[in-house]
N, C-alpha and C positions, 0 to 999 in steps of 0.2 A: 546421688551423683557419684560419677567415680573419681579416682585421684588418678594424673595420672602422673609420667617417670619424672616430668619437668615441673612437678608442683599445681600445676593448671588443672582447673576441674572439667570433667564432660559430661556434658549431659545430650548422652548421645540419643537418647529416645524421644527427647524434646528435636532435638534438630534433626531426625528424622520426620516425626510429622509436619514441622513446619514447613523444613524442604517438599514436603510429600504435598503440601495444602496448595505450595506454589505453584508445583509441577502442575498438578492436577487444573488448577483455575488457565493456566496458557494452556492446557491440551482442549478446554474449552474456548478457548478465547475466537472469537471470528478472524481479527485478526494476523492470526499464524495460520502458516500455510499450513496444508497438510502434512507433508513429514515434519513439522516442526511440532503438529499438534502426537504427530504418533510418534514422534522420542520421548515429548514430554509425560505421556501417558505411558509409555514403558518406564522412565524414569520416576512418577508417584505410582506405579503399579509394585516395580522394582524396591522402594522404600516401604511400602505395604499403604492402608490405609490411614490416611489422617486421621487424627486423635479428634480433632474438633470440623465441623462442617466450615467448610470454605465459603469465605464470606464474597458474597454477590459484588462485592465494590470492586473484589480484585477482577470480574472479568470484563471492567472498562478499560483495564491499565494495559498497557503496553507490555505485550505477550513476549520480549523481549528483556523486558526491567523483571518480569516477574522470574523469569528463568534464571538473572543474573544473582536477584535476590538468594534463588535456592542454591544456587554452584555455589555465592558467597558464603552460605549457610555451613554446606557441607565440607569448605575450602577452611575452614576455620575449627573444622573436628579435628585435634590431636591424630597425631599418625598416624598413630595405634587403632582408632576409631577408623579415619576415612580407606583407610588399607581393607576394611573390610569389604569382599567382592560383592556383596548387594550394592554399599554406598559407592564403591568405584564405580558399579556397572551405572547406577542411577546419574552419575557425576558426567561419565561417560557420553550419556543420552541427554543429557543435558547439551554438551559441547556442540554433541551432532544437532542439536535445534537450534542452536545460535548460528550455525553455519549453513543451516538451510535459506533460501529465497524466499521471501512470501511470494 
């Protein structure tokens, strides 16, 4: 883990695939519209591949809560970390799915 300037530790490679596991499960999800499904998929494409295979439970869940989860995810990386332009750009595509229609 790293240390960062405030004492807080990151573990920014963890909360990249997690973010990445979320995205990925709402870009499949039925429930989100399409551009909700194709931010969220630039957004786990954007963070790169999950560490661990996305579990089948998450694509009952509300394509909505799971996006919320990852913004949370990334919303909670030290500055330093979420300033980086993969994680803004993934954070970014994020917002634009929340704000899409289904």
């Amino acid at each position: 883990m790293n240390s960062t300037d405030n004492g807080h530790k990151s573990d920014l490679p963890a909360a990249r695939a997690e973010a990445a596991a979320l995205f990925a499960a709402a870009a499949r999800n039925e429930k989100a519209g399409p551009s909700a499904q194709l931010h969220c998929l630039a957004a786990a494409t954007t963070l790169g591949p999950p560490s661990d295979p996305v579990p089948a439970t998450a694509d009952s869940a509300d394509p909505d809560r799971l996006i919320e989860q990852a913004l949370r995810m990334l919303g909670n990386l030290p500055a330093r970390d979420f300033a980086q332009p993969d994680v803004l750009a993934a954070a970014q595509h994020g917002h634009r799915a929340l704000r899409t229609a289904r």
